[in-house]
N, C-alpha and C positions, 0 to 999 in steps of 0.2 A: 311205583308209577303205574298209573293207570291203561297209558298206552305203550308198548313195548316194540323198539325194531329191533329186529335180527338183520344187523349185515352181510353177514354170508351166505343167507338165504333170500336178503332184500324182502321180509315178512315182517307186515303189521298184526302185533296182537293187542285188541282193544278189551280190557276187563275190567272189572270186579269179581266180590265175594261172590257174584251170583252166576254172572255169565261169561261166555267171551265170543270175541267175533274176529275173526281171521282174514288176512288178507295177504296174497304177493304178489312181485310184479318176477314175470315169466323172464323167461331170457329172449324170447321178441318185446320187451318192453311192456306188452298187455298186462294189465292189472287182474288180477282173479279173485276170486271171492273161497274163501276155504273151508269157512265153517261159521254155524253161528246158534249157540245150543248151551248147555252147563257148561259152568268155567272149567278150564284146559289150566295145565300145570304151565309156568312161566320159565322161559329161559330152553325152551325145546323147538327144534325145528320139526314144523308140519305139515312140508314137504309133499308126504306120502300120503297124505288127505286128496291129494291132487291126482284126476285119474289122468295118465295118457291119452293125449286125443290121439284115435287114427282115422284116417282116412283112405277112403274103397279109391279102385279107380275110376269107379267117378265121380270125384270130388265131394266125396258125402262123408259130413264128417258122421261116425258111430259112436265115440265116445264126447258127446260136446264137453268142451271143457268150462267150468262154469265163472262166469265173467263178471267182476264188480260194476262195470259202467260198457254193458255190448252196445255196438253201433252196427250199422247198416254198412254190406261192403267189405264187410273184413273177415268173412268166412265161417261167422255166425249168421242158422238160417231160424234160428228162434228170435218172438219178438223183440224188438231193440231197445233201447235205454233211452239212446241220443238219434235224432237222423237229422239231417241237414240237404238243402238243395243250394250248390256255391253258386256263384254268379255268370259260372259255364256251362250249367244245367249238369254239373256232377253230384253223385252222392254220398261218396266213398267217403268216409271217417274213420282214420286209423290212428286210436288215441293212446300214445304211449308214455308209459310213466316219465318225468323228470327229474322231480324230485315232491320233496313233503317238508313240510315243519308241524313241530307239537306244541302246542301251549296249554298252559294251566286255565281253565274257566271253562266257557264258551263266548265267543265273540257274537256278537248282532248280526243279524243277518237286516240288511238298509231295504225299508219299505214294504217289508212283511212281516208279518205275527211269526213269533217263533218262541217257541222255549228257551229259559234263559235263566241263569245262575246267579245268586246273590252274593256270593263269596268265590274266588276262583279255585279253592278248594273242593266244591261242591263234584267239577266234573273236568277231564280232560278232554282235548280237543284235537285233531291230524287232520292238515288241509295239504291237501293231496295235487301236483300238478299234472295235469296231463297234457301234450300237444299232440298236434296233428300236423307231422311237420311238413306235406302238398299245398295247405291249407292255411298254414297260421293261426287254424283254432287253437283257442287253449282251454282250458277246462278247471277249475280250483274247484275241488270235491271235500266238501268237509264234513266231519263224522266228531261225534263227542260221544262217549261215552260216560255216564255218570258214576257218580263214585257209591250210592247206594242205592242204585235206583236198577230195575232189570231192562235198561234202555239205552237204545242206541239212536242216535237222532241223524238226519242226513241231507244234505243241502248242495245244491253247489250253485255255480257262475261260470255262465259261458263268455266267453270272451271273444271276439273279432281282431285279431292285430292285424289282418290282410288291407289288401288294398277295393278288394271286393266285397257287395254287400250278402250276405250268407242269411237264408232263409231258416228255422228252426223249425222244422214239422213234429219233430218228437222230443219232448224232454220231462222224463220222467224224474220224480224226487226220488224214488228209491226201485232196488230191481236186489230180486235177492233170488241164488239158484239155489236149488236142492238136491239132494242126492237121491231121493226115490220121491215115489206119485204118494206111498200111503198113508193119507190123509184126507178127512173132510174139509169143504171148504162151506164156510158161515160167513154169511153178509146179513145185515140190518134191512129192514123195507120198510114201509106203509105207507100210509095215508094220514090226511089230517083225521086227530084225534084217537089212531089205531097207530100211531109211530113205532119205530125200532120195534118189527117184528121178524123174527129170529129165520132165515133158513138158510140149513141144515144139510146138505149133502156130501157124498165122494167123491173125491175128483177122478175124471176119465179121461181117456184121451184125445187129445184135443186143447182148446180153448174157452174159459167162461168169463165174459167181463160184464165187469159192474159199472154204472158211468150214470152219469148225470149231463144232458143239453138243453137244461133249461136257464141256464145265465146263473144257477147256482145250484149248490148242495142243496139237500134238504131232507123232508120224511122219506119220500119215492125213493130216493138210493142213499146213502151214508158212507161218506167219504172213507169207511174203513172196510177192511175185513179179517178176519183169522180166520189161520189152518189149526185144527188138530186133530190128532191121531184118535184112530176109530175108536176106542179103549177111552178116551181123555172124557173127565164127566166135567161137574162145577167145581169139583174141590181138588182133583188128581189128577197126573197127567200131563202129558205133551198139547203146548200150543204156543200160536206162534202169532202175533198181531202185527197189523201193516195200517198206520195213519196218518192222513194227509193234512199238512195244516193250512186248510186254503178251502175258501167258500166258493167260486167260481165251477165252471164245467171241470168236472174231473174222469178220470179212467182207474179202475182198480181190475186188472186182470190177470187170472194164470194158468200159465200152458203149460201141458203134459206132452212130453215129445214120446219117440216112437222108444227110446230106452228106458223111458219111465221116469228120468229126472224132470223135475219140475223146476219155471221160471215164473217167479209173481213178481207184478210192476205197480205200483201206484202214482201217479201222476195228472197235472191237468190234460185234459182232453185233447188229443193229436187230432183228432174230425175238424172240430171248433174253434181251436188255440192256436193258433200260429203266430211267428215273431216274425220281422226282417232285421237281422243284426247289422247293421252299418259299421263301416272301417273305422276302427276305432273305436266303437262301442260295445258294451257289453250287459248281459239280460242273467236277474239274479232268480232261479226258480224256487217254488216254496220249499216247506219241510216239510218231511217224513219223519215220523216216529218207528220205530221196532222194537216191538215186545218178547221176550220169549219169558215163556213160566213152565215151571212142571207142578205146579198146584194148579191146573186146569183150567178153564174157561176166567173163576172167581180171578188167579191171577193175574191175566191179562186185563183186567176192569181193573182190579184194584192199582193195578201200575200207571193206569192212563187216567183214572180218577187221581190219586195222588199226583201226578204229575201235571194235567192242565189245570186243577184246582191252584197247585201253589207254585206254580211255573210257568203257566201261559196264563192266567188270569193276572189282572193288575186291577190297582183301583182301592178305595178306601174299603169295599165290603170285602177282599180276599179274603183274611184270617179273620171277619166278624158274622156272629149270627146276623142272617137275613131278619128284616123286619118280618115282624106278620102283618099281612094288607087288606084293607079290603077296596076290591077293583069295581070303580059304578059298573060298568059294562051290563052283567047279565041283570044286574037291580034295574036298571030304566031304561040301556039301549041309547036309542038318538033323543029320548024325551025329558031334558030333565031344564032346570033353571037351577041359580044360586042358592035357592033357598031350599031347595030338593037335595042338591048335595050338601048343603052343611047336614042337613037332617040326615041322613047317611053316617053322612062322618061320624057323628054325634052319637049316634045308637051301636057306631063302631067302637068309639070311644070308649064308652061306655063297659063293653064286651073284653077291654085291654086291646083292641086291636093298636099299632104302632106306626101303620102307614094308610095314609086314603090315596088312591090314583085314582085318576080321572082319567077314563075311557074315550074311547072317539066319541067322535060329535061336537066337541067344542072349536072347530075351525070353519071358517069358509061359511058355505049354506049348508052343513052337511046334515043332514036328513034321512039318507041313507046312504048305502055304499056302492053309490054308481056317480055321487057326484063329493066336489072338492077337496078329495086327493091332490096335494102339491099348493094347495090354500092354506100357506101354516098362517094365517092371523084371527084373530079370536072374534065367534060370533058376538056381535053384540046384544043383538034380540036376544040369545040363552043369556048369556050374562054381560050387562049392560055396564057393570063396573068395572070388568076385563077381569085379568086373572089375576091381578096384586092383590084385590079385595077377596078374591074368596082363597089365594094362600095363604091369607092374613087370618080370616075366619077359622081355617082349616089348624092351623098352628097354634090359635088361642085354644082351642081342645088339647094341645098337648098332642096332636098326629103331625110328623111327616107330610109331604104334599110329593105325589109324583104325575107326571104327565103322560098320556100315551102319543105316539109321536111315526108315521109310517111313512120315512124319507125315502125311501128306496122306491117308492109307488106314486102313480098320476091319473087321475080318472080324465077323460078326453072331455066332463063337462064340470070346464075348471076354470079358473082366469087364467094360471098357467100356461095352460095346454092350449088356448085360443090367443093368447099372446106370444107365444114361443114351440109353434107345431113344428117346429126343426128340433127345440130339444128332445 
């Protein structure tokens, strides 16, 4: 079995051949986080992975002890997991375990993209209760681990049973601690056309976060990051990756406290993202991926390429070769007619190309890119027969027809945008 309790130590061990990921709930009910690195031998209690927290007198803890799901409130002063504001202007969250069940697969997570199993063999799954018993929060934390894969995936649901409506200011998908600082931390960056460009530093003490407030992910920050140890190249080595599976504002940070342990968080954006949970209602946050590899940097790619290729991709192209295309775009721009792109396709054709797209310009007045954005109806002037007649042309070649299409955008000189300046 892929996920293991121990009752007498109340510890989950989440494995495979490759890795394992530890967890127990303390004897305050707190859940703790114990390891998460090369697979650990099964049937052992790991206990003594766990350091003692003390505390000075005053009130300072010097051993923090490292927490699967910290909240705000509960005598952790490192960044938090969950934080909440109740309906009496409290903040305290004190989430303790209830209970857990394991299933065979992975179960859907409702209304978000997530990774997900085709056979229930493929991976197992522990959804984890937590409450807050001032509060009537509840918490279902669920974790899979796959059965060849070096990944652990992580989600939860928060839940409102109370009578009062409770505000969500923090809810990260994944929060993982560590036992020492030494390691480099790598984020993705750039620009259009210079994307996913690599830096590279040591973590120090402190705090460094990655985050995106512009209504989404994108080139500028990338919703991921890994750690790895100063030694780790592309092929060798410790490292350790953290992915969020969500396009909106996100936060990827981690802190180096004053004992040298490290907390990394990934989640949507606490600045930008806030909920109000209502009685009775409950808010599902996205997924987090975790990679760990000791084949270096190449490992952590190759785990998160194999895996959102044939686990979070869907669709008739998952397992086929892509067509090869050729796109009007940079051949005409906003200038073309029907008879200009057959003549395209045509000399495409010809070359064995397998798809023609058609580039902007074919909606609205569009002429350049300041005006009819959110015009999806097709010029007439460029093509007077609409688009039946030239996918019809395009198809008698023997190509594919695809469209280019930017629903997500609205230019302000639009019919749209002049008939509906509230949307």
């Amino acid at each position: 079995m892929p996920i293991e309790w121990r009752g007498d130590g109340r510890q989950l061990h989440l494995y495979n051949d490759r890795i394992s990921y530890l967890m127990r709930v303390l004897e305050s009910g707190t859940l703790a986080h114990l390891y998460f690195g090369p697979r650990l031998a099964t049937e052992h209690d790991y206990g003594h992975f766990l350091r003692d927290s003390r505390i000075s007198r005053f009130n300072q803890v010097l051993d923090p002890t490292p927490l699967e799901l910290p909240t705000a409130g509960s005598g952790d002063f490192r960044v938090p997991g969950l934080t909440v504001r109740h309906a009496d202007g409290s903040t305290v969250l004190n989430l303790v375990y209830r209970e857990h069940e394991i299933v065979a697969g992975k179960p859907p997570i409702d209304g978000l993209p997530s990774t997900y199993v085709e056979s229930e063999a493929e991976a197992e799954t522990v959804e984890i209760c937590l409450v807050d018993g001032n509060s009537s929060m509840r918490v279902r934390l669920q974790m899979t681990v796959y059965a060849d894969r070096p990944v652990i995936t992580r989600s939860m649901r928060v839940i409102n049973e109370g009578s009062g409506d409770v505000k969500l200011t923090t809810a990260m998908s994944a929060v993982l601690d560590l036992p020492d600082a030494d390691w480099h931390l790598l984020q993705l960056t750039g620009a259009w056309a210079r994307e996913t460009q690599v830096v590279d530093a040591p973590l120090v003490a402190g705090t460094r976060a990655i985050r995106s407030q512009r209504g989404s992910s994108g080139h500028q920050q990338n919703p991921f990051i890994l750690l790895r140890r100063p030694a780790t190249t592309e092929a060798t080595g410790e490292a350790i990756g953290m992915s969020l599976v969500y396009s909106g504002n996100f936060l990827a940070e981690v802190e180096v406290d004053s004992t040298d342990t490290v907390r990394a968080r990934i989640g949507m954006d606490p600045e930008t993202v806030r909920w109000q949970v209502s009685a009775g209602m409950d808010l599902q946050i996205p997924e987090a991926v975790l990679v760990w590899s000791d084949e270096g940097l190449g490992g952590v790619s190759d785990a998160y390429h194999r895996l959102y290729r044939e686990r979070l991709a869907t669709g008739t192209w998952r397992d086929q070769p892509r067509p090869v295309l050729l796109n009007s775009w940079e051949g005409v721009y906003f200038d073309f007619d029907e008879d200009v792109l057959v003549e395209m396709a045509t000399a495409a054709a010809e070359l064995g190309v397998e798809l023609f797209v058609l580039d902007d310009g074919w909606f609205g007045q569009r002429n350049a890119d300041d005006s009819s954005l959110g015009d999806w109806t097709v010029d007439l002037r460029k093509l007077p027969s609409g688009l039946p007649a030239l996918v019809e042309r395009v198809n008698e070649l023997g190509l594919l027809f695809g469209i280019w299409i930017e629903p997500e955008m609205v230019n302000p000189r639009s019919r749209l945008f002049e008939s509906h300046p509230e949307w």
